[in-house]
C-alpha positions in Angstrom: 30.0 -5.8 9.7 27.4 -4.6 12.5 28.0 -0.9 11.6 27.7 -1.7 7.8 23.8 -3.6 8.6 23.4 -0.7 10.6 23.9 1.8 7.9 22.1 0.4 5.1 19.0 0.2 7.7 19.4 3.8 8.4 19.5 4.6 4.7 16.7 2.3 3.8 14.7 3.9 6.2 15.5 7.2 5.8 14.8 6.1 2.0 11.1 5.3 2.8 10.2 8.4 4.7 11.4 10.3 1.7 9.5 8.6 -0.8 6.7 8.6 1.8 7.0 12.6 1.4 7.7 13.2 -2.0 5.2 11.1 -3.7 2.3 11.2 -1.2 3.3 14.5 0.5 3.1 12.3 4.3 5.4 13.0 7.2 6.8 9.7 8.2 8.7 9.0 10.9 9.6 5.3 11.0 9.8 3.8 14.3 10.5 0.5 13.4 10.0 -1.4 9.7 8.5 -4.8 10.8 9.2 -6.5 7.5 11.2 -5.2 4.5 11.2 -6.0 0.4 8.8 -9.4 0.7 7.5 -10.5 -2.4 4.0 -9.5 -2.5 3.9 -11.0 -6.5 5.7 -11.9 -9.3 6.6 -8.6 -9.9 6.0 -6.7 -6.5 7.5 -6.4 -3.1 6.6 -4.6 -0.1 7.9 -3.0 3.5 5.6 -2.6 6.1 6.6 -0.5 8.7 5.6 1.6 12.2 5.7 5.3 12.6 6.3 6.8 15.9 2.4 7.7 15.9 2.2 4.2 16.0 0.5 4.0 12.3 1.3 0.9 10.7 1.7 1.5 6.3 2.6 -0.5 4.4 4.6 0.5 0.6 4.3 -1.3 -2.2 6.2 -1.0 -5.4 6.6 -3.1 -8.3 8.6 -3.3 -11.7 5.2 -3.3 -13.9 2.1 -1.9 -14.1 0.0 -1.8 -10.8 -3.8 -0.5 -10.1 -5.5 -0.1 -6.9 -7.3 -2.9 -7.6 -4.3 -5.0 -7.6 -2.9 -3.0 -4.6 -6.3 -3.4 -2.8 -6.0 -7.5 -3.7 -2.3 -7.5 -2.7 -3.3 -6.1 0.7 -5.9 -8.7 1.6 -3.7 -11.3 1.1 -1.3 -10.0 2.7 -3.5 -10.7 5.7 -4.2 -6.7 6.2 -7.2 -4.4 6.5 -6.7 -1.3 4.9 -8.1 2.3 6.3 -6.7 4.6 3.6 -5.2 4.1 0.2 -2.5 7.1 0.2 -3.1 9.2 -3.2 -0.2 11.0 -5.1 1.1 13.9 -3.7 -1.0 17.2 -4.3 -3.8 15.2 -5.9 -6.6 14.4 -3.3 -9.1 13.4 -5.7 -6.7 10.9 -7.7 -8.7 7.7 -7.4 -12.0 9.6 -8.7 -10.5 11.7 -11.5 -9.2 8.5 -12.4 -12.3 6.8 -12.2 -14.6 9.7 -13.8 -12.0 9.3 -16.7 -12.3 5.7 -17.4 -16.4 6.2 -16.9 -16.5 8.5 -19.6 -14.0 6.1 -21.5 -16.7 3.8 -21.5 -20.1 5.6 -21.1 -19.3 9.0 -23.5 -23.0 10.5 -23.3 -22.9 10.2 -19.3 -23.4 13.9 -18.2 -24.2 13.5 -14.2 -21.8 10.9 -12.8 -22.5 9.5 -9.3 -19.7 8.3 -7.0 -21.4 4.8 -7.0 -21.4 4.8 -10.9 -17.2 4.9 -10.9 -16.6 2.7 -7.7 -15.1 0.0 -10.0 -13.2 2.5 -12.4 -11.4 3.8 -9.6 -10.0 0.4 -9.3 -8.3 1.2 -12.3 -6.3 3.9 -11.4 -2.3 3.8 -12.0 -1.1 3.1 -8.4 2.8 2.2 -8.6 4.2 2.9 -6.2 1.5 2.8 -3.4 1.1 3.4 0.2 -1.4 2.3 2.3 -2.7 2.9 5.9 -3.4 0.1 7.7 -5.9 -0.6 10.2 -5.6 -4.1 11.7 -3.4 -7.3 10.8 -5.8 -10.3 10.6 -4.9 -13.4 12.7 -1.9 -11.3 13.6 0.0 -13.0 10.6 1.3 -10.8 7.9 1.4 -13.2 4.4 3.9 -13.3 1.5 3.7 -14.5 -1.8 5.6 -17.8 -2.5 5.0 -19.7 -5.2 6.2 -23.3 -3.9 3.6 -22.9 -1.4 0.0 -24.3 -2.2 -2.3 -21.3 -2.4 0.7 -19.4 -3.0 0.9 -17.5 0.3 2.9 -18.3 3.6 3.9 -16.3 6.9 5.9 -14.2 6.5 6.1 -12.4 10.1 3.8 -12.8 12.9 2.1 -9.1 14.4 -0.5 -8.1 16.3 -1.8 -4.9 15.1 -5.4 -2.8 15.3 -5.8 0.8 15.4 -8.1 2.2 17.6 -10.1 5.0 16.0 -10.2 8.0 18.6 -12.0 11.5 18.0 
């Protein structure tokens, strides 16, 4: 029974650096996953998880529709600070073509568009599944979503975290 838990959290993990690769084009190597598949909505569950370089990420997919704005909302409540909202693989400027796109959706006789005037579109940028850097855990509680609960969050898994920037 030990070598069957074992396995699956091989594969599972071995699962997460893949996607980490193929979708987002990151080499992961996953030291430890600190919490695995807690529901993070109705309709979304995340893993958060420490490489080796001692990053902590955290992935987030869900069975409908989700937007960096709901990924960026997800993340607060989860009781984390994020550094870096991973784009699609091969796609650096995702989040701004995104957002330059829905502009002009709304505002067709724009011609010069400033990164301030699409800081909200970006928000509404396709982002399922999502990955996200993370620089500190708040409280050093990491939330999930439970709706019996009033305010709909509880504790999910206590853990110290912050990331000290070095040059």
């Amino acid at each position: 029974m030990l070598i069957l838990a074992m396995t699956d959290e091989m594969y599972e993990t071995t699962a997460l650096e893949r996607i980490a690769k193929d979708h987002f084009g990151m080499d992961v190597d996953i030291d430890k996953v600190i919490i695995k598949d807690i529901d993070v909505s109705r309709t979304a569950e995340a893993t958060v998880f420490l490489t080796k370089k001692k990053q902590l990420l955290v992935y987030v997919h869900g069975h409908s529709r989700l937007l960096l704005s709901d990924i960026k909302k997800i993340i607060a409540r989860m009781g984390l600070k994020a550094e870096l909202y991973l784009p699609p693989k091969g796609q650096p400027d995702y989040f701004d073509a995104i957002g330059r796109e829905k502009f002009l959706e709304v505002f067709p006789g724009r011609g010069h568009i400033k990164d301030e005037d699409i800081i909200f579109y970006r928000t509404l940028a396709p982002y399922n599944p999502a990955l996200v850097l993370i620089s500190e855990v708040k409280n050093g509680e990491i939330y999930k979503y439970d709706s019996d609960v009033s305010g709909d969050w509880r504790v999910a898994v206590k853990f110290a975290y912050r990331r000290i920037k070095t040059s």
